[in-house]
C-alpha positions as CSV (number, residue, x, y, z in Angstrom):
1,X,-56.2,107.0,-97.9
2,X,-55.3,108.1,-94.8
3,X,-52.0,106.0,-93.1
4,X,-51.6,105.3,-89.2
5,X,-49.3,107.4,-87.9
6,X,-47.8,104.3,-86.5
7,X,-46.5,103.6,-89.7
8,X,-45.5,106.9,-90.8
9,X,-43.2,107.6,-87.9
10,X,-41.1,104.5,-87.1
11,X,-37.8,105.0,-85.2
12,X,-35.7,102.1,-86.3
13,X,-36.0,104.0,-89.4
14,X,-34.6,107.7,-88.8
15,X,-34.7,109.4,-85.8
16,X,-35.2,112.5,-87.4
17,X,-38.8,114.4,-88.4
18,X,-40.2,117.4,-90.4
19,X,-43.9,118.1,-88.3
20,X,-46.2,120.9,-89.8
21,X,-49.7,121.5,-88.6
22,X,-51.9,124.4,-90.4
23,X,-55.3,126.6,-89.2
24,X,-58.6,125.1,-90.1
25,X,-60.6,127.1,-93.0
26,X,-59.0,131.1,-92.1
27,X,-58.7,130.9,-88.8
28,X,-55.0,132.6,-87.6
29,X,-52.7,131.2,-85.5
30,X,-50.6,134.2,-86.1
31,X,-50.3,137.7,-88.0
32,X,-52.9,140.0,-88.8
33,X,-56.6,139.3,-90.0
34,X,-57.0,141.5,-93.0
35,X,-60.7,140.9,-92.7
36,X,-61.6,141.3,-89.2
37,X,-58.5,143.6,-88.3
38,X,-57.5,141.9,-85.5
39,X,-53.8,141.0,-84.8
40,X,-52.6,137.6,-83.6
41,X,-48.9,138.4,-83.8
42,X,-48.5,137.6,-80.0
43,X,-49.6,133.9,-80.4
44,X,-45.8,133.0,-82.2
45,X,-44.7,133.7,-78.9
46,X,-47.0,130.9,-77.8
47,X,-45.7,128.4,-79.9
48,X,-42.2,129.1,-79.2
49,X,-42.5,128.9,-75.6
50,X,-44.5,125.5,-75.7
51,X,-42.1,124.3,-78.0
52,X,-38.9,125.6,-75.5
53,X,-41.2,124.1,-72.7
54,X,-42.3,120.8,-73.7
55,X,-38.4,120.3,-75.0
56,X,-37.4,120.2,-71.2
57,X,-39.3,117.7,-70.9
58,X,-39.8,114.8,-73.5
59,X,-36.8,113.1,-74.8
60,X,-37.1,114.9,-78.4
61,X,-34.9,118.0,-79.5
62,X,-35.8,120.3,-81.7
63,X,-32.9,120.9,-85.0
64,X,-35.2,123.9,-86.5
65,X,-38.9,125.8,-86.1
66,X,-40.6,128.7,-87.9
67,X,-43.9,130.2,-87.0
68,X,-46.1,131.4,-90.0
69,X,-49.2,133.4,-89.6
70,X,-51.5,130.0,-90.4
71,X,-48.8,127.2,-89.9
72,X,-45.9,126.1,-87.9
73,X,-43.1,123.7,-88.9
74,X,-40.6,122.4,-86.9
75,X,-38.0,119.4,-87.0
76,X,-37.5,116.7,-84.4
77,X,-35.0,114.3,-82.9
78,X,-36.1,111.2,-80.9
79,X,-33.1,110.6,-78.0
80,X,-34.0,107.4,-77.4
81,X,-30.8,107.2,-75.6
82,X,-31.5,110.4,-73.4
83,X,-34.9,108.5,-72.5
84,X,-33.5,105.4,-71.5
85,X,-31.4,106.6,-68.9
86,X,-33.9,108.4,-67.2
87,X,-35.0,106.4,-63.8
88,X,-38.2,106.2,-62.8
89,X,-38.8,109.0,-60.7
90,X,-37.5,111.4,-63.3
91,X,-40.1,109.9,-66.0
92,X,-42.7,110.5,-63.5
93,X,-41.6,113.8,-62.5
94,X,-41.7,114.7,-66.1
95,X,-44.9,113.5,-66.7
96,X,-46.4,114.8,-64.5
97,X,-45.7,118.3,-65.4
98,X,-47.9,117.5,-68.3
99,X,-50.3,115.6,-66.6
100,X,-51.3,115.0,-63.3
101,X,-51.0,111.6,-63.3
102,X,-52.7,108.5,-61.6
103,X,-53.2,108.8,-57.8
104,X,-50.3,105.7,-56.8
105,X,-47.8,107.6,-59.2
106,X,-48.5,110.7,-57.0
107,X,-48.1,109.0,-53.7
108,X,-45.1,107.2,-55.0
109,X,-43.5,111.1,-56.0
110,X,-44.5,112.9,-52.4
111,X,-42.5,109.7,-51.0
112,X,-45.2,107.5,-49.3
113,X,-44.2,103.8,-48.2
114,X,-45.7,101.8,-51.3
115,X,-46.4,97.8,-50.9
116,X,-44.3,95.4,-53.4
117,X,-47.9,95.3,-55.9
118,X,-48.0,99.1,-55.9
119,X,-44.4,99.6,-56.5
120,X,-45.0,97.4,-59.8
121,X,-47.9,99.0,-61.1
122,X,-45.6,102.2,-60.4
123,X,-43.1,101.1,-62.4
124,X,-45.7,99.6,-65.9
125,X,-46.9,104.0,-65.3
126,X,-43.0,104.8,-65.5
127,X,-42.5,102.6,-68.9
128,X,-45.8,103.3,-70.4
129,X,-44.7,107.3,-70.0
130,X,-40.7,106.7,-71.0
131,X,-42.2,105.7,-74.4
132,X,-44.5,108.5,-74.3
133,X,-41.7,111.0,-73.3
134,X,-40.1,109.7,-77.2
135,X,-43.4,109.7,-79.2
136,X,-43.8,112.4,-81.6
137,X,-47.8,111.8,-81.6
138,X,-47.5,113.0,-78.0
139,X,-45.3,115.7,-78.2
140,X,-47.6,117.2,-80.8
141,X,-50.5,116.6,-79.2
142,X,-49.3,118.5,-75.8
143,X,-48.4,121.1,-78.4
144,X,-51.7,121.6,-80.5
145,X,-53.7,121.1,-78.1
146,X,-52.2,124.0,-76.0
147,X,-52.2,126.3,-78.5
148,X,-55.8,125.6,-79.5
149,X,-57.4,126.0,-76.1
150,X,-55.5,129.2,-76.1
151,X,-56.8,130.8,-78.9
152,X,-60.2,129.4,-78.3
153,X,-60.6,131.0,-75.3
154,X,-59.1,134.3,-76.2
155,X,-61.5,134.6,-79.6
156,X,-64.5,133.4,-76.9
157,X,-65.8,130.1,-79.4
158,X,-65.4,126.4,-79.3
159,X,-64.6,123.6,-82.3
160,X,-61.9,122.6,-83.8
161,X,-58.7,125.3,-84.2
162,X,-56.2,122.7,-86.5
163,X,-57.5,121.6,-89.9
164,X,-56.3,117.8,-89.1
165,X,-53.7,115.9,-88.0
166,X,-50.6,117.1,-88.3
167,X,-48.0,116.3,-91.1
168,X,-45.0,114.4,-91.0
169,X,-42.3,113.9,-93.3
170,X,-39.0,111.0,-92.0
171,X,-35.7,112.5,-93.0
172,X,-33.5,109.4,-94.4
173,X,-30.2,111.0,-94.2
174,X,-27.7,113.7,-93.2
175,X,-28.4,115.4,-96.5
176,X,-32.3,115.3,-96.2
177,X,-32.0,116.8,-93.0
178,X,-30.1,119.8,-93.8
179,X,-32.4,120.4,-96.6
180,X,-35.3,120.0,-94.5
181,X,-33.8,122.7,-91.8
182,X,-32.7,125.3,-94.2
183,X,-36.1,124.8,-95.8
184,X,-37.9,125.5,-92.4
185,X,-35.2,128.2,-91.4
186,X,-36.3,130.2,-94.8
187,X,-39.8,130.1,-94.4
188,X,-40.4,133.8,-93.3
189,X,-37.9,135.1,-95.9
190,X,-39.5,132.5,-98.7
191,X,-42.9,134.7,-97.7
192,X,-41.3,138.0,-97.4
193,X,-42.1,138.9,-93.8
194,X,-38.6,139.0,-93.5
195,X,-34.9,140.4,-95.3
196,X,-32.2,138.3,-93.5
197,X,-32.2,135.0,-91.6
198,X,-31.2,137.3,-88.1
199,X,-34.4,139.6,-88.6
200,X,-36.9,135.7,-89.4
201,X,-38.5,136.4,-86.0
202,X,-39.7,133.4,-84.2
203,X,-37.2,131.0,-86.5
204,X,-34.8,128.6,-84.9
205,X,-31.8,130.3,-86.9
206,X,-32.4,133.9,-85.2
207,X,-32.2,131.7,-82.2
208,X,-28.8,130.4,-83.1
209,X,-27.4,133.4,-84.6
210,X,-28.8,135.5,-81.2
211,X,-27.1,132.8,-79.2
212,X,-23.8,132.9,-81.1
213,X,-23.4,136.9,-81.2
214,X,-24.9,137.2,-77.4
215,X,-22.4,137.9,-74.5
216,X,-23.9,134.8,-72.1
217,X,-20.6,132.6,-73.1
218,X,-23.0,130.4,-74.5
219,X,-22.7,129.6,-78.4
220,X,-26.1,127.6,-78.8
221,X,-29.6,127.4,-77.1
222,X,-30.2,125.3,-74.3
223,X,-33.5,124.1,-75.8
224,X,-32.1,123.7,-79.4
225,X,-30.5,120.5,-80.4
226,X,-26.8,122.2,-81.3
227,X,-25.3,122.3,-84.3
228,X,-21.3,120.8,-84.0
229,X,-18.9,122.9,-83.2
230,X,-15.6,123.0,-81.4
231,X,-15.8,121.1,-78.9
232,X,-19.2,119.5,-79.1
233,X,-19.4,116.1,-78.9
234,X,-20.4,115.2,-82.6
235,X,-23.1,112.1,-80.8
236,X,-24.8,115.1,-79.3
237,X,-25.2,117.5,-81.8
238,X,-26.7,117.9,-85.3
239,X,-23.8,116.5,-87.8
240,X,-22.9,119.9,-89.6
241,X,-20.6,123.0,-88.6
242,X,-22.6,125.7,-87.2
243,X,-21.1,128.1,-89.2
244,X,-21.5,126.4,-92.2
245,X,-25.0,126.0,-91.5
246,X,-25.1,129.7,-91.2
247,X,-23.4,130.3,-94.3
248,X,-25.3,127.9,-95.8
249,X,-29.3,129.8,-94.9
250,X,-27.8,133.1,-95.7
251,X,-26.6,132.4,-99.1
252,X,-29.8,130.5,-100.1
253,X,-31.8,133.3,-98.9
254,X,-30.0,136.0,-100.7
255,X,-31.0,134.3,-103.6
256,X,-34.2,133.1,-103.1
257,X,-35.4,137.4,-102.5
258,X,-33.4,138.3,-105.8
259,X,-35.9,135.9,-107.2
260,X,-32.9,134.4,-110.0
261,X,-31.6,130.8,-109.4
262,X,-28.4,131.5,-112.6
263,X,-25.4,129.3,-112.7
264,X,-23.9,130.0,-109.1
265,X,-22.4,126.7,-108.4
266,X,-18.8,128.4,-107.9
267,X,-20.6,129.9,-105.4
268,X,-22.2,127.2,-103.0
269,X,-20.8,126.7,-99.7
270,X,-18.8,123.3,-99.4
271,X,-21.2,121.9,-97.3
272,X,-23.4,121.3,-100.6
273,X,-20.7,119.5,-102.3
274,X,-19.6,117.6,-99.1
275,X,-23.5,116.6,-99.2
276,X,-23.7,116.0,-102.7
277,X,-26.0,118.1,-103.5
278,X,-26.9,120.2,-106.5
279,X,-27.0,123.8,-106.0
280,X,-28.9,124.6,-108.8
281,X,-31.7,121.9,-107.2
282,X,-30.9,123.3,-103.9
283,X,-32.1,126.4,-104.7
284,X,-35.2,125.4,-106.6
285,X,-36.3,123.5,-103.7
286,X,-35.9,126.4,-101.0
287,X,-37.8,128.6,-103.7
288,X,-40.5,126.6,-104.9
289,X,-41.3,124.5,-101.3
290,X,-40.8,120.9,-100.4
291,X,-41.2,118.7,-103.3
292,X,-40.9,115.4,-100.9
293,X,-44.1,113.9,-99.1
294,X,-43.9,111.3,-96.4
295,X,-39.9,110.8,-96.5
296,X,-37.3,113.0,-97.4
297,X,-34.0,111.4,-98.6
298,X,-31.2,110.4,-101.2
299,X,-32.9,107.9,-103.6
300,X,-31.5,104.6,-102.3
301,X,-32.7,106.1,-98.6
302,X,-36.0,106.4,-99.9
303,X,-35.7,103.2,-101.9
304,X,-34.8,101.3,-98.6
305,X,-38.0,103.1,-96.9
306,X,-40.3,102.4,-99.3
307,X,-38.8,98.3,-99.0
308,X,-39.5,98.1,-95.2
309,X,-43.2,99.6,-96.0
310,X,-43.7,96.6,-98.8
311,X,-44.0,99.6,-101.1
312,X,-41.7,99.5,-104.6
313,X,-42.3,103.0,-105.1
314,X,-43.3,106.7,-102.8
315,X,-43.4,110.4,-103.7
316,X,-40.2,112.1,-103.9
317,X,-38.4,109.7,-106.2
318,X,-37.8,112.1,-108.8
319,X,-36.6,115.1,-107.1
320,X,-34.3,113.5,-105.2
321,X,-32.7,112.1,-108.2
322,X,-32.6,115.9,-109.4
323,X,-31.4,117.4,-105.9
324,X,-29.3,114.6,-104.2
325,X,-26.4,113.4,-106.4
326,X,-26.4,109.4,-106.2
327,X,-22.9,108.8,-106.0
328,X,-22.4,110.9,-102.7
């Protein structure tokens, strides 16, 4: 039965989401049509640039992406803080770059003299769009429907380009998280369109490796939430060492393409033990996809979610038992 999305993303809970949307029946949002011939390879551009576009403007920053030839995936941070300190010309302004907004809001932004009852109706706009500006629902929506006007208009039809509404998965914990961005970071290798995480074009982790080797003095991308590292305040950035993280995508991925998982605990970067998290698991979950459904957590995060749901039980129970170690 299908759940309100309401209840599927909740805020108090985690700020932190894995989104995926998928092509209806064999239509291509990307790569090469072995039927018809064509190439779509130039519409991953299009997703990235909405994506580096629409995170200028709502208060939600994006951990990891990877755009596959039917699918996207990418993982979210609410900044509810971020949106609450915007005043109310700024949540107009960023609105409206979206939208075009009712006519008051755009007298009110081109600086006409507003009377005290058009100044409050001004300000119920500017709330109604700061909890916009935070809302997943609306961030994807800008997003897919973007895209699919796109690439309706440049294969000349109409109907419907996505198969449904897009999927959502809350990340409990620190340790879900990082499993849920090294999942999304490996998708191109996991399907073999790519050898190393610096040639996964259209990834978030070329992005970050780009960034770290370029010559701009700057370690991390603007328009992706950063990774801690010297310096970074540890509030403002995804809680794990960037090169860590790096260490962490490259290993997996060297053994996800020799295709053996073996005994290579000794081997795991520390980051897995500091997580507690079995490396043998760890592997087997990068390999084989995402075993979670609606949450992804440590068990007594998932037991808690399923609590404030009135639920005693949801999917993913027994592979976190299996991939997260309960003690940690």
């Amino acid at each position: 039965m299908t759940i309100a999305r309401k209840n599927l993303i909740d805020p108090a809970s985690t700020p932190y989401y894995h989104c995926m949307a998928r092509c209806v029946r064999r239509a291509f949002l990307c790569g090469k049509d072995k039927f018809s011939g064509r190439n779509y390879e130039h519409r991953r551009q299009w997703v990235v640039d909405r994506l580096k576009e629409l995170s200028g403007i709502f208060a939600l920053e994006i951990c990891a992406y990877a755009v596959m030839s039917n699918h996207y995936h990418v993982v979210l941070h609410i900044n509810k803080k971020q949106a609450k300190s915007w005043e109310i010309r700024e949540i107009l302004y960023r609105w409206t770059q979206l939208f075009a907004g009712p006519y008051l809001v755009q007298r009110y932004l081109s600086g006409d003299v507003l009377g005290e009852a058009e100044l409050l109706c001004v300000e119920e706009y500017a709330a109604e769009y700061r909890s916009r500006l935070m809302d997943i629902s609306w961030f994807m929506r800008c997003l897919n429907e973007h895209l699919a006007r796109l690439a309706n208009k440049e294969d000349n039809c109409k109907g419907r380009f996505w198969e449904g509404r897009y999927k959502s998965q809350a990340l409990l914990d620190e340790a879900a998280l990082l499993t849920c961005m090294a999942y999304v970071d490996l998708n191109p290798i996991r399907a073999k369109t790519a050898t190393t995480p610096e040639t996964s074009e259209h990834t978030s982790i070329k992005d970050r490796i780009e960034a770290y080797l370029g010559t701009t003095g700057k370690k991390q991308k603007e328009y992706l939430m950063p990774l801690k590292a010297q310096g970074q305040n540890p509030e403002h950035a995804v809680p794990y060492p960037l090169s860590s993280y790096f260490a962490l995508v490259d290993w997996s991925g060297r053994i996800i393409r020799k295709g053996k998982l073996g005994r290579i605990t000794e081997d795991a970067p520390p980051i897995l033990e500091r997580l507690g998290i079995d490396s043998n698991e760890w592997l087997a979950t990068m390999c084989r996809g995402n075993p979670f459904h609606r949450a992804v957590g440590k068990l007594l995060s998932l037991k808690v979610y399923a609590e404030s749901r009135g639920k005693h039980w949801v999917h993913g129970f027994a592979a976190s038992s299996c991939l997260y170690h309960s003690s940690a």
